[in-house]
C-alpha positions in Angstrom: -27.1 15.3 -2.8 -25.7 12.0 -3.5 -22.4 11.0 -1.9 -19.6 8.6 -2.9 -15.9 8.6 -2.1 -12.5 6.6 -1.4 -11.2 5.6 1.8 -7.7 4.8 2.3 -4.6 6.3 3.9 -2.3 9.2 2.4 -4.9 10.2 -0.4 -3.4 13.0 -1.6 -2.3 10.8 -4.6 -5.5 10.4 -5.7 -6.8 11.0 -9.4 -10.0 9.5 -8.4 -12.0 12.5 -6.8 -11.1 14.5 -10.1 -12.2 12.3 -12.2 -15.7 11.5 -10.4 -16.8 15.1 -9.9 -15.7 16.1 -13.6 -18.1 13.2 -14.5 -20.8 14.0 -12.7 -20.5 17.7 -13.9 -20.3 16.6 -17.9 -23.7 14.7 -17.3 -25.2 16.9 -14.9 -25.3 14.4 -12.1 -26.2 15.6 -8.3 -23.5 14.1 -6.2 -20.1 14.6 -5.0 -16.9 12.3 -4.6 -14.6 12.9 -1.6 -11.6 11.7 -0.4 -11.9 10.3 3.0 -8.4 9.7 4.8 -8.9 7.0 7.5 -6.6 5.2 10.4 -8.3 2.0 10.5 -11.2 0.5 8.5 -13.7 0.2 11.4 -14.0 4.2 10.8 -15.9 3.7 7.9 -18.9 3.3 10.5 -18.5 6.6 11.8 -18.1 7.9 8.1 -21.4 6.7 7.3 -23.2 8.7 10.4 -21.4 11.8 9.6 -21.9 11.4 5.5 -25.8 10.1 5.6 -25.7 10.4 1.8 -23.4 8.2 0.8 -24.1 5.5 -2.0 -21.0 4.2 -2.8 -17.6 3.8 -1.6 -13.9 2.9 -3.6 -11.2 1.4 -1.3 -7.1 1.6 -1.5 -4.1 1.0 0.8 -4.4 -0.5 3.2 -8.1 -1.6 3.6 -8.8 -3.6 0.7 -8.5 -6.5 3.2 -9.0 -5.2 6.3 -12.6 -3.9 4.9 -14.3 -7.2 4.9 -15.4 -8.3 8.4 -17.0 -4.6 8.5 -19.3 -5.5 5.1 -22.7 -7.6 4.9 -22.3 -8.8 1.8 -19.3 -10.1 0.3 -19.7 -11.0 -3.9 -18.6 -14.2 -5.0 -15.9 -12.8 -7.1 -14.2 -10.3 -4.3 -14.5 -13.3 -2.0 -12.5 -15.4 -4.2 -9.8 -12.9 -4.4 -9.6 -12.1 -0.9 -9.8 -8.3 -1.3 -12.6 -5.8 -2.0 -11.8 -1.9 -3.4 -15.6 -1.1 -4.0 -18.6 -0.6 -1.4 -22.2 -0.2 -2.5 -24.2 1.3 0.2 -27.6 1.2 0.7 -30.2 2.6 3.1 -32.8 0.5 4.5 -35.4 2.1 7.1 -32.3 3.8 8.2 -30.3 0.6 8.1 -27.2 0.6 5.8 -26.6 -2.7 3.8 -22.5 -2.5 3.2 -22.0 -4.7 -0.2 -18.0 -5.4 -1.3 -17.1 -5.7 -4.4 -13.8 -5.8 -6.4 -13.7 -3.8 -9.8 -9.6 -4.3 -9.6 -9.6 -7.3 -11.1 -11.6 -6.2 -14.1 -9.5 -2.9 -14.2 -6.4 -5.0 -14.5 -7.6 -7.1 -17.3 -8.9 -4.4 -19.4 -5.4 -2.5 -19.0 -4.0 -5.9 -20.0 -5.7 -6.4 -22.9 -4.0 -3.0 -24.7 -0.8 -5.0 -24.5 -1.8 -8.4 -25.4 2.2 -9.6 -26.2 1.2 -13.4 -25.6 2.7 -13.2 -21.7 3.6 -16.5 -20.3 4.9 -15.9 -17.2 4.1 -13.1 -14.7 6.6 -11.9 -11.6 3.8 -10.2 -9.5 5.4 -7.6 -7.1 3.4 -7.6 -3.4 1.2 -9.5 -1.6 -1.4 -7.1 -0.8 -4.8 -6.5 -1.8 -4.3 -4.9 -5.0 -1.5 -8.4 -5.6 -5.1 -10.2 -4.9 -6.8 -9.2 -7.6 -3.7 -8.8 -10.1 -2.7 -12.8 -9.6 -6.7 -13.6 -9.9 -6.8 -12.0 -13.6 -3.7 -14.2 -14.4 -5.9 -17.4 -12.9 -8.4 -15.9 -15.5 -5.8 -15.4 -18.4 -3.7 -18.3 -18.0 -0.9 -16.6 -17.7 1.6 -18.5 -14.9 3.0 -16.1 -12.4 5.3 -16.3 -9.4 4.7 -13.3 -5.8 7.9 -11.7 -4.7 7.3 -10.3 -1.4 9.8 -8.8 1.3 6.9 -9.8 3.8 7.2 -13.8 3.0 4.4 -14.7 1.5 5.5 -14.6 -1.7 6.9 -17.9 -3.8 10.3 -15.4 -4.1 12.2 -13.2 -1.9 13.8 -10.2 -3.1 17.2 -11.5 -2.6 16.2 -14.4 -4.8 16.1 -12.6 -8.3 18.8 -13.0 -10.5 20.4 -13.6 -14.1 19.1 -17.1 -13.7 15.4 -16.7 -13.1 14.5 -12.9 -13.8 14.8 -13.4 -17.5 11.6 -16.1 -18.0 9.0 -13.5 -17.3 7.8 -11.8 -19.9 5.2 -9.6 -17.5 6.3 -7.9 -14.4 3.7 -6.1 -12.2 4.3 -4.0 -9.4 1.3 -3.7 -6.9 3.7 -2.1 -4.1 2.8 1.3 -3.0 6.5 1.7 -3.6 7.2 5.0 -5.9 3.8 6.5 -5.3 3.8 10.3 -4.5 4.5 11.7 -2.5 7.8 8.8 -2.4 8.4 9.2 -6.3 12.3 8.8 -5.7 11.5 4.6 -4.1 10.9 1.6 -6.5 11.2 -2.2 -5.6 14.4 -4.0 -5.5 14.5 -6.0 -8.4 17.3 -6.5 -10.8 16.3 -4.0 -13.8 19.5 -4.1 -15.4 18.7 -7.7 -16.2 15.7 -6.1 -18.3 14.8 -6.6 -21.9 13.3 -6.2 -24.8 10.5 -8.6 -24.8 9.3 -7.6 -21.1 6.6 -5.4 -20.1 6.8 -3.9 -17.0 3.1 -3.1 -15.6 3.0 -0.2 -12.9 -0.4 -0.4 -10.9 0.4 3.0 -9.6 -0.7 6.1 -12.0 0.7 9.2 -9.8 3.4 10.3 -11.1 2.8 9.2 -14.7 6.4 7.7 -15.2 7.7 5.8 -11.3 11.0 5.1 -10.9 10.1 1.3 -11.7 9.3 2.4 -15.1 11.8 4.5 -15.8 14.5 2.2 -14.7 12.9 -0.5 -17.0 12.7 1.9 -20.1 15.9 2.5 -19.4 17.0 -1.3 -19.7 15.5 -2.2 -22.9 12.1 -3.1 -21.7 8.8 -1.7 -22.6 6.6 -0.4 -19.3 2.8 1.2 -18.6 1.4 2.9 -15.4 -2.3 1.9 -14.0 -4.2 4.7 -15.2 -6.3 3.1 -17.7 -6.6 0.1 -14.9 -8.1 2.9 -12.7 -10.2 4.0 -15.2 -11.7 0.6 -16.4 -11.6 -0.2 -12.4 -13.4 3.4 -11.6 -16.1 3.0 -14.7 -17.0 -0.4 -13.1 -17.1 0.9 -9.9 -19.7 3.4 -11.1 -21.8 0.7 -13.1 -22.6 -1.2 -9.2 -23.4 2.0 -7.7 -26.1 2.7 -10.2 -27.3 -1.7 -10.2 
């Protein structure tokens, strides 16, 4: 039987084993998708000798970067973004040939494209992996954006948000971990009573349906989305290099 499956940290979140096994069910597919928790991403060389079957891997916190020196094959796209969430395997005369891809970026847009308000400027949330791929489908969109990051590598700080400069973006996407379950009661500390109308506030997490961040947003005035449909466009792609 076929395998596939996500590596990360804390998966317990996770929608996507669900939602791989109740496809392959509807269309009478022989595989199985499983959740592998990890500690660092050289493990996923131990995973292969212990899963033989595996043909396809997805990626979340915290390995979308750590990931890369461990694949073969890097496409041109995930290297420009700096970040891979999806691994196609392949077994050659007992060799496996690790390719990385990243179907975030394509998630993202697709997401994006529901709520097409005419953004202008994007406050991007995180510098991480999934930050990557969110600030390369702005590049794509030409939609200007400016990384908060308590970490410093951000153009903002925290600290630096206010009634002076929040107000200019129009789109503000959160690609922290922060309010993901099991931690529903955290959210970044940005100035949501400074929230309107004309803002969308983008949540790339999907588990719990509303975060904190969204509900504090709604609760200003402004309009706000979780990332499911991003992990479903993400997860569709995902399956489309599998099957290449």
């Amino acid at each position: 039987m076929m395998e596939f499956g996500l590596i990360g940290k804390k998966l317990s979140h996770s929608f996507s084993p669900n939602y791989f096994n109740e496809k392959f069910n509807l269309l009478s597919i022989k595989a199985n998708y499983s959740a592998f928790e990890i500690d660092n991403a050289g493990e996923i060389l131990n995973l292969l000798k212990l899963h033989p079957q595996l043909k396809g891997l997805n990626v979340t916190i915290p390995f979308k970067q750590e990931i890369i020196p461990f694949l073969d094959i890097i496409h041109p796209i995930a290297k420009e973004i700096g970040a891979v969430n999806t691994i196609k395997i392949t077994n050659i005369n007992g060799k496996y040939l690790l390719e990385g891809f990243n179907t975030d970026y394509y998630g993202f847009s697709k997401a994006l494209a529901s709520y097409d308000f005419g953004f202008k400027k994007a406050l991007v949330l995180g510098s991480g992996g999934a930050s990557k791929a969110i600030i390369y489908t702005l590049k794509l969109w030409g939609i200007e954006y400016e990384v908060v990051s308590s970490s410093g590598n951000g153009n903002l700080n925290y600290n630096q948000l206010n009634e002076n400069n929040f107000s200019k973006f129009d789109l503000i996407i959160n690609t922290t971990p922060l309010g993901m379950y099991p931690n529903v009661e955290t959210f970044p500390p940005i100035p949501y009573q400074l929230a309107h109308e004309n803002q969308l506030f983008f949540d790339t997490i999907y588990n719990p349906e509303k975060t904190q961040f969204m509900k504090k947003a709604i609760e200003n005035g402004a309009m706000a989305v979780n990332g499911l449909k991003m992990l479903i466009c993400q997860a569709e792609e995902s399956w489309e290099i599998w099957n290449a």
